[in-house]
C-alpha positions in Angstrom: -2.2 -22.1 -13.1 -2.6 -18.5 -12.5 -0.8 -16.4 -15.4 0.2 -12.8 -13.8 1.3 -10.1 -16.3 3.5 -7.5 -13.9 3.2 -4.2 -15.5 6.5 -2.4 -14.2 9.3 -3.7 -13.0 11.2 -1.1 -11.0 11.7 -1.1 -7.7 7.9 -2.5 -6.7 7.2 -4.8 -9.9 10.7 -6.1 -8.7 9.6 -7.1 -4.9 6.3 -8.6 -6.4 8.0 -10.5 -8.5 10.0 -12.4 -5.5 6.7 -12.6 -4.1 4.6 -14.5 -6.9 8.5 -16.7 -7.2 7.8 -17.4 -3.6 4.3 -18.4 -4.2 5.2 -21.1 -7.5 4.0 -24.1 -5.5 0.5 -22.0 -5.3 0.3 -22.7 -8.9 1.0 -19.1 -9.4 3.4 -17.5 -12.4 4.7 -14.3 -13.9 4.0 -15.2 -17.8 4.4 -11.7 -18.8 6.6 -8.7 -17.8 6.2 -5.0 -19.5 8.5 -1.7 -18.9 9.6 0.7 -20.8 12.9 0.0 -19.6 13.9 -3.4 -21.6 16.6 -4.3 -18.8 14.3 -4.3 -16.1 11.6 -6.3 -17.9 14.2 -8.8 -18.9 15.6 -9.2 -15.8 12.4 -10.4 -14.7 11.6 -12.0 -17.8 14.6 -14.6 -17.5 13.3 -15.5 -13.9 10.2 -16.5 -14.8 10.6 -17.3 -18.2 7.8 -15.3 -19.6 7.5 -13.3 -22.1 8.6 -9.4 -22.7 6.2 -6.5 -23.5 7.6 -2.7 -24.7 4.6 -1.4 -22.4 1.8 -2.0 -20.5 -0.9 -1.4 -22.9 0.5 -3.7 -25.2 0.6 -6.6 -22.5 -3.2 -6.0 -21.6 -3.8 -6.3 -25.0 -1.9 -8.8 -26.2 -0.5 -11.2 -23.3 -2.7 -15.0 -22.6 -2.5 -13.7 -18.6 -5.4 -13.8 -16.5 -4.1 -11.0 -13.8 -3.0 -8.1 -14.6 -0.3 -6.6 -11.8 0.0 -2.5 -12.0 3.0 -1.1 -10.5 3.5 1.4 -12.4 3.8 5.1 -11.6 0.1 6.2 -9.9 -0.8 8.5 -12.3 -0.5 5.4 -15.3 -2.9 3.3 -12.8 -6.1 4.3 -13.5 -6.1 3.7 -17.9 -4.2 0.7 -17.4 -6.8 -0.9 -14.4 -9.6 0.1 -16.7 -8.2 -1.4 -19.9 -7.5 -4.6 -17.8 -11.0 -4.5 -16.9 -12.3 -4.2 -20.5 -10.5 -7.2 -21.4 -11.6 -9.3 -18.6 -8.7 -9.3 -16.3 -8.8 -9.5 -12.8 -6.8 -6.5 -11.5 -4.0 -6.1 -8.7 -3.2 -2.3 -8.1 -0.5 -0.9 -6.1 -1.1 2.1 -3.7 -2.6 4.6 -4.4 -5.1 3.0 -6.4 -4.9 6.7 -8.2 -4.4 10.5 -7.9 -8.1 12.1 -8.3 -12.1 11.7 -7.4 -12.9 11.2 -10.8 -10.4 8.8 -11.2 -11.6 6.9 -8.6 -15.7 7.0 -10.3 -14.3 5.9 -13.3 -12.6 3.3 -11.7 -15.8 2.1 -9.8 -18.0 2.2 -13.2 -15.6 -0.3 -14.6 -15.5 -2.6 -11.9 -19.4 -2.6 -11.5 -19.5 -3.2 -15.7 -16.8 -5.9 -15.6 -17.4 -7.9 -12.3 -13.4 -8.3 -11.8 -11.6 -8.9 -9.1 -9.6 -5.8 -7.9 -7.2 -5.1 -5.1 -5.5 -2.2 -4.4 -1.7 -2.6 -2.6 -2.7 -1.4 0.9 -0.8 -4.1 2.6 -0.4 -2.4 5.7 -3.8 -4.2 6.0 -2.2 -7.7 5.5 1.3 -6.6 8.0 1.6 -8.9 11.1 1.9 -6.2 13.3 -1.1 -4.2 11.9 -3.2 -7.1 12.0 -2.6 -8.1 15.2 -4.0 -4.4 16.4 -6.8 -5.1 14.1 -7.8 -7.9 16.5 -7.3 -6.7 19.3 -9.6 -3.7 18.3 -12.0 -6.2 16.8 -12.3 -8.4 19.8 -12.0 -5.5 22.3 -9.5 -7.5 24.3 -8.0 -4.5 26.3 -11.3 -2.1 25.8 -11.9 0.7 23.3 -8.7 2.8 22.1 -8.3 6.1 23.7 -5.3 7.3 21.5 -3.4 6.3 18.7 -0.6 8.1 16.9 0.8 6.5 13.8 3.8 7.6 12.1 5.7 7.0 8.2 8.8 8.9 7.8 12.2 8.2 5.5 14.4 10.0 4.1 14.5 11.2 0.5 12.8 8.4 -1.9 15.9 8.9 -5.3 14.7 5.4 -7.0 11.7 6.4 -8.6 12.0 6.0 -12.5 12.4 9.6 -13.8 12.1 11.0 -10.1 8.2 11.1 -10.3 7.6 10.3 -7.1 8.7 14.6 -6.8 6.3 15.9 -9.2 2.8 16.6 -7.5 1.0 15.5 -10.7 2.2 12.3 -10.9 2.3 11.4 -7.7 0.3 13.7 -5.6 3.3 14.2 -2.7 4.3 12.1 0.1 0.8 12.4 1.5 -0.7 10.8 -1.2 2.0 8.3 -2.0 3.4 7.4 1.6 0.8 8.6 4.1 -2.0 6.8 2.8 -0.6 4.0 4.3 -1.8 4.6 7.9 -4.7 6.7 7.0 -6.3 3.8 4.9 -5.5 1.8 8.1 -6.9 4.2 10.3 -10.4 4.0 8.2 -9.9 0.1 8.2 -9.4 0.3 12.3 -11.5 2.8 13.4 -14.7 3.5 10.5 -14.7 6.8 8.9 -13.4 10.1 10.9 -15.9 12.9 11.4 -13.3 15.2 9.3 -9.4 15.7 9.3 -7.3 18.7 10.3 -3.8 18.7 8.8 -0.9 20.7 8.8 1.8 20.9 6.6 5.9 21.3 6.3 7.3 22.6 2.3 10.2 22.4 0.3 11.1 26.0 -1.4 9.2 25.3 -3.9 6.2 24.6 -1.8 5.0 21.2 -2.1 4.2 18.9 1.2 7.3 17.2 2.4 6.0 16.8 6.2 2.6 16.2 7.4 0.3 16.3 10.7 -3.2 15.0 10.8 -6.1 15.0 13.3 -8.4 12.8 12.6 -11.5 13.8 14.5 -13.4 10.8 16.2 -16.0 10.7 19.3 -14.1 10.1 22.3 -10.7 9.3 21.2 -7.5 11.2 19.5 -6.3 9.9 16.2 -3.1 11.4 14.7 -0.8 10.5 12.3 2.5 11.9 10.8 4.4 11.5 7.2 7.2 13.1 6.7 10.0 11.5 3.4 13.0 14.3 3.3 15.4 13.5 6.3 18.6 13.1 5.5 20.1 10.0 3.8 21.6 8.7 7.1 18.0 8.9 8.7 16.0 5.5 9.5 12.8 4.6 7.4 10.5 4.0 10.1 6.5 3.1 10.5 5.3 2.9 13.8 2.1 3.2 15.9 1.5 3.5 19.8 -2.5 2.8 20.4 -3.4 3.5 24.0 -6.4 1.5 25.1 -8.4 0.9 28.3 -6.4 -1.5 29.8 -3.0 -1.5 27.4 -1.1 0.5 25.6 0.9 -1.5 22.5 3.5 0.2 20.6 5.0 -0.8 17.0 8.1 0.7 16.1 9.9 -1.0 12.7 13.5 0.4 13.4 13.4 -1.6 16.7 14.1 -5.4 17.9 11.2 -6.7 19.1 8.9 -4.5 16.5 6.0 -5.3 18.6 5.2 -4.6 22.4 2.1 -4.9 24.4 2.1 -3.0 28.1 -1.0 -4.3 29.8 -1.9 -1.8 32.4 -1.6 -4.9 34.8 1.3 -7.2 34.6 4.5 -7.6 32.2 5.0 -6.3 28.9 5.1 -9.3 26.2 6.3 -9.5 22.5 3.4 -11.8 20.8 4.6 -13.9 18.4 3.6 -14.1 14.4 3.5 -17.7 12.3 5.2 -15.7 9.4 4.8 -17.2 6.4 7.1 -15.8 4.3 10.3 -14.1 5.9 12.2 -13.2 3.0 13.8 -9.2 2.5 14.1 -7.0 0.2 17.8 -5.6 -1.6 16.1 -3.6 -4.3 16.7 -0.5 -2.5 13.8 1.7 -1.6 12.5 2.4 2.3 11.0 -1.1 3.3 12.8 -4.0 4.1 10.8 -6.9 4.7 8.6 -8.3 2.1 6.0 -10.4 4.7 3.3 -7.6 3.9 3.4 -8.0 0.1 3.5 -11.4 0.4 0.9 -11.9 2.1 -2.0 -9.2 0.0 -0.7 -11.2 -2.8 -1.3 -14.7 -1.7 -4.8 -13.2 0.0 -5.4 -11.8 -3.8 -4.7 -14.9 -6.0 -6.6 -17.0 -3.5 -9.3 -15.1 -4.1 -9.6 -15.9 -7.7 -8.8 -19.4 -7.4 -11.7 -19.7 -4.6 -14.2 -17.0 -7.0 -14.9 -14.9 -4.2 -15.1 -11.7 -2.9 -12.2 -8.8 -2.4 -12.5 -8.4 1.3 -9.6 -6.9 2.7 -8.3 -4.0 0.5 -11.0 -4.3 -2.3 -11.5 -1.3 -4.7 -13.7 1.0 -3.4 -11.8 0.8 -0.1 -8.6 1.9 -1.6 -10.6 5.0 -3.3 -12.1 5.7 -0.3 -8.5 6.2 1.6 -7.7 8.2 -1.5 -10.3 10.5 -0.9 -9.6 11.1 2.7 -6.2 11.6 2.1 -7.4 14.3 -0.9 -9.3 16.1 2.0 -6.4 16.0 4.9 -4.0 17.7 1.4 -6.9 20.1 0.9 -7.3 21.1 4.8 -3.1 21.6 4.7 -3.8 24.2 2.2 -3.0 21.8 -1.1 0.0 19.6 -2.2 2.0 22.4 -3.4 1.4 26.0 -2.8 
């Protein structure tokens, strides 16, 4: 049995924990829930039957778990992935794996002094619809991409605990929190951009509420848009369109089917996905279906039951994406003016 101590239970702790519950035949368990908030720990808690923590530190420190879950706030993620690490945890860490470069070194010492398992929450990496471009990239079955324009927008995120996600410091804006999303998946599809050029949209008190970026490859355009203060009314939506050679295929989440191919010869088709777990999410927040999380979690406690290898969103992957994203912020003219 893998025991999983879930460090925050808000709004993410809460979709991972109907995750691992969809996972129990896997031999896989919540055994320990921590948050400030004693309500949303117990709610969890009682599912599981596992046992209540007043904070995350104390959990690492105290709880007989053998993962250690972080979904707490990003500016918490990087001394509570470290202390995991110290006391030999394998270490699941949600997006963005943390706020800062240095952050991110200290992050990589630990690892390399520990030899845990760690993977960060990019599960954009593990959605049906992003993998299937992955392949099609991989296996060059329509030729090489010529464009591709991927776009994240929402309206206003009013979940987060305390309103965090609105304070630069904690959170680092919506390019850090919501646009690493595609540009992580951009690295992951297309190798590292020569450089990024990015412009920015502000609030009145000047800090990044919409974003353009140019991502500057040979021989094909790469750009990408973020943008999380429409108005209440307005659709979440994540969508790419990726022109290639001989097809163009277009993703669009607010849409029935999500997923078309145009071939430049012949009919346009919808594949078809062997999802393995279909269940969605009522918790609130922008995404609905929990396929994604699902499956970076089952990938991630496979992992350690098998003793290998982080290969799909390891550590230094997810830092990587953070630093790109750093540099798009920096081009923009910073997070807040």
């Amino acid at each position: 049995m893998i025991k999983v101590g879930l460090i925050g239970a808000g709004f993410m702790g809460s979709m991972h924990a109907t995750c691992y519950e969809a996972l129990k035949d896997e031999k896989i368990t919540i055994t320990a829930v921590a948050d400030i908030r004693n309500s949303y720990a117990t709610k969890i808690a009682n599912q599981f039957g596992a046992s209540i923590y007043e904070d995350g530190m104390s959990l690492i420190n105290n709880a007989d778990v053998d993962v250690i879950d972080i979904c707490l706030p990003t500016y918490l993620h990087t001394e509570h992935a470290i202390e995991a690490m110290k006391k030999d945890r394998h270490v699941f860490i949600e997006k963005p794996v943390c706020l800062t470069k240095s952050e991110g070194d200290k992050l990589l010492i630990a690892k390399k002094e520990t030899h845990k398992l760690v993977m960060v929450g990019q599960c954009i990496r593990l959605w049906d619809e992003y993998v299937y471009l992955k392949k099609i990239v991989e296996k060059n079955e329509y030729g090489k991409v010529i464009t591709a324009t991927f776009k994240r927008i929402s309206p206003l995120p009013t979940w987060a605990w305390n309103n965090w996600l609105h304070k630069v410091q904690l959170s680092g804006s919506v390019a850090l929190d919501m646009h690493i999303h595609d540009s992580d998946f951009i690295r992951y599809l297309l190798g590292e951009p020569n450089g990024v050029n990015a412009v920015a949209s502000r609030n009145n008190k000047g800090v990044i509420q919409q974003m353009f970026t140019t991502y500057n490859y040979p021989n094909k355009v790469v750009v990408a848009e973020v943008c999380w203060d429409y108005p209440d009314s307005f659709p979440f939506c994540m969508e790419y369109r990726v022109k290639l050679e001989k097809a163009t295929i277009v993703y669009d989440s607010t849409k029935i089917p999500t997923l078309i191919v145009y071939p430049t010869h012949g009919e346009s088709f919808t594949p078809k996905f062997n999802q393995k777990f279909t269940d969605t999410n009522d918790l609130g927040g922008n995404v609905s279906s929990l396929g994604g999380y699902y499956n970076e979690l089952k990938y991630f406690t496979k992992k350690i039951k098998e003793k290998g290898a982080i290969e799909i969103a390891p550590l230094n992957e997810g830092i990587k994406s953070v630093n790109l994203v750093l540099d798009e912020i920096h081009s923009a003219g910073g997070a807040k003016l």
